[in-house]
N, C-alpha and C positions, 0 to 999 in steps of 0.2 A: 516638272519637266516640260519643256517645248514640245509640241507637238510635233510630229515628221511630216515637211512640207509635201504636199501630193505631187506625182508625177504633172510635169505638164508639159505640152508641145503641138502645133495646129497638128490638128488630123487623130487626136488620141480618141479614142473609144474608151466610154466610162459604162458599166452598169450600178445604178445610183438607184439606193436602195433610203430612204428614208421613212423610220418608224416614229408614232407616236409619243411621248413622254409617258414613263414608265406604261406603255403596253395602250393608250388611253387609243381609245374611238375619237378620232381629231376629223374626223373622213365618213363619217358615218352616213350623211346623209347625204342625196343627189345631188343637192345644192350645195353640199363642202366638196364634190367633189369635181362639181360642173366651176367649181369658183377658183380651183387648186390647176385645173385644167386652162382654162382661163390666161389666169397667173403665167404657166409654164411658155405659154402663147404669146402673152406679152413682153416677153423676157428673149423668148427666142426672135423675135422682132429685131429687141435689141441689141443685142450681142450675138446674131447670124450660127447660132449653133444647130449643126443638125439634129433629130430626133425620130430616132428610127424604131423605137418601141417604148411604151406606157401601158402599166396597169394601176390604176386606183382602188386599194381596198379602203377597209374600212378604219383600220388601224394603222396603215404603214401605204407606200407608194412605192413603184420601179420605174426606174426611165433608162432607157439607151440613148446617149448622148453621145455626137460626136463636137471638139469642141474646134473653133477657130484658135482666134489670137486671144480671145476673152478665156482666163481660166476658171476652170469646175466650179473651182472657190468661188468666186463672184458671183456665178449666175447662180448658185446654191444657196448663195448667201441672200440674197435678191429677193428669189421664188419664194424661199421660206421665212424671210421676216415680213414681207407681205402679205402671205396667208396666215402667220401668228396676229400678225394688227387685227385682220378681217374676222379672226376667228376669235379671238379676246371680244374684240370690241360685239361681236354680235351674241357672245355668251355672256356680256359683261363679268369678264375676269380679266386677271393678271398670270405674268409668268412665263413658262415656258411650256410651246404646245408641241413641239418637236424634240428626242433625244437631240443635244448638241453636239452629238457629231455624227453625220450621215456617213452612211458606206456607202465606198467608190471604189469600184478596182478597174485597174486600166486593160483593156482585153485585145485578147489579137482579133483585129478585125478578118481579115483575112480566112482566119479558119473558123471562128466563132459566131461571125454577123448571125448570119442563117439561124443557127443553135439559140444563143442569145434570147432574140425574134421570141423562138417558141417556149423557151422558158418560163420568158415574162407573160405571156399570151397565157399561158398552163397555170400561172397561179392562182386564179381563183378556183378551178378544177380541182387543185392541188388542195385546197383549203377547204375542200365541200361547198361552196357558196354555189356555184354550178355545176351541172355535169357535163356541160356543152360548153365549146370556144366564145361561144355566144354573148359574151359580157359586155353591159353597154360602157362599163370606165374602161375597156382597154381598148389598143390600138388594131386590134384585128379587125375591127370591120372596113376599116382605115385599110386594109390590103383586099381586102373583097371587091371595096366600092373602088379601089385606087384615088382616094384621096389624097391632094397633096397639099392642104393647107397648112398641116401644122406636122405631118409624120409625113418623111424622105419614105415613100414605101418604093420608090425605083430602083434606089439606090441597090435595097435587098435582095427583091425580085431581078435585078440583074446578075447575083450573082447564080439564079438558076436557069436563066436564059434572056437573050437581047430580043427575043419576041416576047409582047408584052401577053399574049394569048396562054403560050405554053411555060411562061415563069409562073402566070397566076394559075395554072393546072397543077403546074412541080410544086406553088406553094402549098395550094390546097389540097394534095395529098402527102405532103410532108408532116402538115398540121394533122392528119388521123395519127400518124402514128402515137405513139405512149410515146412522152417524153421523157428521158432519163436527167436524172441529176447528175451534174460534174461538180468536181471539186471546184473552187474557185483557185486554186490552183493550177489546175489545165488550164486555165483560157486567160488568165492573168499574164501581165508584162512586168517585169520588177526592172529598178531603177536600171540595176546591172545589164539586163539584157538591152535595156533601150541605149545602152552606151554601145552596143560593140557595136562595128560597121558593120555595114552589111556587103556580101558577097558584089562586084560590080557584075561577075558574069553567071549568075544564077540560071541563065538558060543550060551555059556551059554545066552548071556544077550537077543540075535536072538528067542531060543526059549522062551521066556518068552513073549515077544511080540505077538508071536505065542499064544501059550497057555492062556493068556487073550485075546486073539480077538477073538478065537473060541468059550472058555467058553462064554462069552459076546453074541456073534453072534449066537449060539448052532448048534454048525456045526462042523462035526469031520475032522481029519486030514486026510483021506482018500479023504473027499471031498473037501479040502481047497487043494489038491495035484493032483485031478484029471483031466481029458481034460475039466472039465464044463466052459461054456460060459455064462452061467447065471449072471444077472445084478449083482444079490446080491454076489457070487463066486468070480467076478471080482473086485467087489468091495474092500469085504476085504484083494484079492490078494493085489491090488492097494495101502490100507493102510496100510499094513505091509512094504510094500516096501518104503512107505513114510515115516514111523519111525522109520524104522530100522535106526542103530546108523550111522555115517559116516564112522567109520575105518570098515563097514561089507562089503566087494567088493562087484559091482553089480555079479562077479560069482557066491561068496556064494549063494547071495540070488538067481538067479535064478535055482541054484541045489537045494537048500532045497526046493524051491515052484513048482521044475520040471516045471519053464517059459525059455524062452530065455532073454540072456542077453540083448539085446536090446528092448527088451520091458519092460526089466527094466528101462536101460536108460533114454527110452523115457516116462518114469511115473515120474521118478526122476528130470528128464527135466521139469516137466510139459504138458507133449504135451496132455496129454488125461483133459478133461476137469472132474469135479467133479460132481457126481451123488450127489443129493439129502441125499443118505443111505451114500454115502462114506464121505461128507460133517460133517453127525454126525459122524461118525467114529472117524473120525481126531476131529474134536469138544473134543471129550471125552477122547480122547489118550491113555492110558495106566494104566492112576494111579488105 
């Protein structure tokens, strides 16, 4: 059977995930994986692809990819049969040093970048290799230091603010948190969604969401906009941000609800648990 051609289109977001052959340490040491690093460097040269997070373990790799005109396909294809040369020819073997076929899933960028980010950042944490962010194969120090030679870290950091002082503060206390696992289902695009059009007047469709949750909730715009912390204030901030359409960037919506962008994120993520009031909210939705 054919394989099922991958989504492709300029501007797609991939988390690219490639494992070892049957389970093998291909990564194991500094040097496979300062040379894999390398590789992905020389590749993004060529084919102008962004890369807004990497982790290198020891068996397997994740990258966040965003791609131009060049598809996943190629640059994957590229990265890894250049590291299989390097890595044969310096173990003097044959074969295959990579599973043949890497997982790629195309992700909303929009609501996920952020998330994403700290997933990859979280796996070796996740795997006991360390107990701090602290890993020299991933991209996190890459946002500490704001490097940008090989990781887009602005791209990210903007989506928790256009000063560069207080994105790298929102980052780094977003990174304390415990990060949760999502389905790759949440944050996935399938072929079908990437067909439908999208809304032309999305601002339009933003307040209208607005304007039934207040009427509903009887609560005016001044107070759905204001600093209140109150259960019920937070709540319906929380479910508008959870209905809101997917083509509304979390920027939008955190200027129109005057929140930060990453507390949008992290409601979009999932991270805040559901109150009781906010549970009907969503219950009821909109219509």
């Amino acid at each position: 059977m054919a394989r099922k051609q991958r989504i492709h289109y300029e501007g797609a977001l991939y988390h690219v995930m490639a494992r070892g052959n049957n389970g093998e340490y291909i990564l194991k040491t500094g040097e496979n994986k300062k040379s894999y690093i390398d590789i992905v460097k020389r590749y993004k040269e060529r084919y102008r692809f962004e890369l807004y997070a990497y982790c290198i373990m020891d068996n397997h790799v994740h990258l966040l990819i965003e791609v131009r005109e060049t598809p996943l396909q190629k640059i994957m294809q590229g990265i890894q049969q250049v590291y299989t040369q390097r890595y044969n020819k310096q173990n003097k073997r044959t074969g295959h040093v990579f599973q043949q076929r890497y997982k790629a899933e195309v992700c909303n960028k929009d609501a996920y970048l952020l998330h994403l980010v700290k997933y990859i950042h979280y796996n070796p944490v996740k795997a006991g290799v360390t107990q701090t962010l602290n890993y020299k194969w991933s991209s996190h120090e890459n946002y500490l230091k704001n490097h940008n030679d090989l990781v887009k870290t602005e791209n990210v950091l903007r989506v928790i603010s256009e000063n560069k002082t207080i994105a790298l503060k929102g980052y780094k206390e977003y990174m304390k948190e415990e990060i949760e696992d999502i389905e790759s289902s949440e944050y996935e695009i399938t072929e079908a969604q990437k067909s439908i059009p999208k809304p032309k007047e999305k601002g339009k469709r933003m307040e209208e969401i607005i304007n039934k949750i207040i009427e509903r909730e009887k609560i005016t715009i001044d107070e759905l906009t204001s600093k209140s912390k109150t259960q019920k204030i937070s709540d319906i901030r929380k479910a508008i941000i959870i209905l809101a359409d997917a083509d509304i960037t979390n920027k939008e919506i955190a200027e129109r609800l005057k929140v930060s962008t990453t507390a949008v994120s992290k409601i979009k993520a999932g991270h805040y648990k559901n109150s009781n009031q906010l549970e009907k909210m969503l219950e009821n939705g909109i219509s």
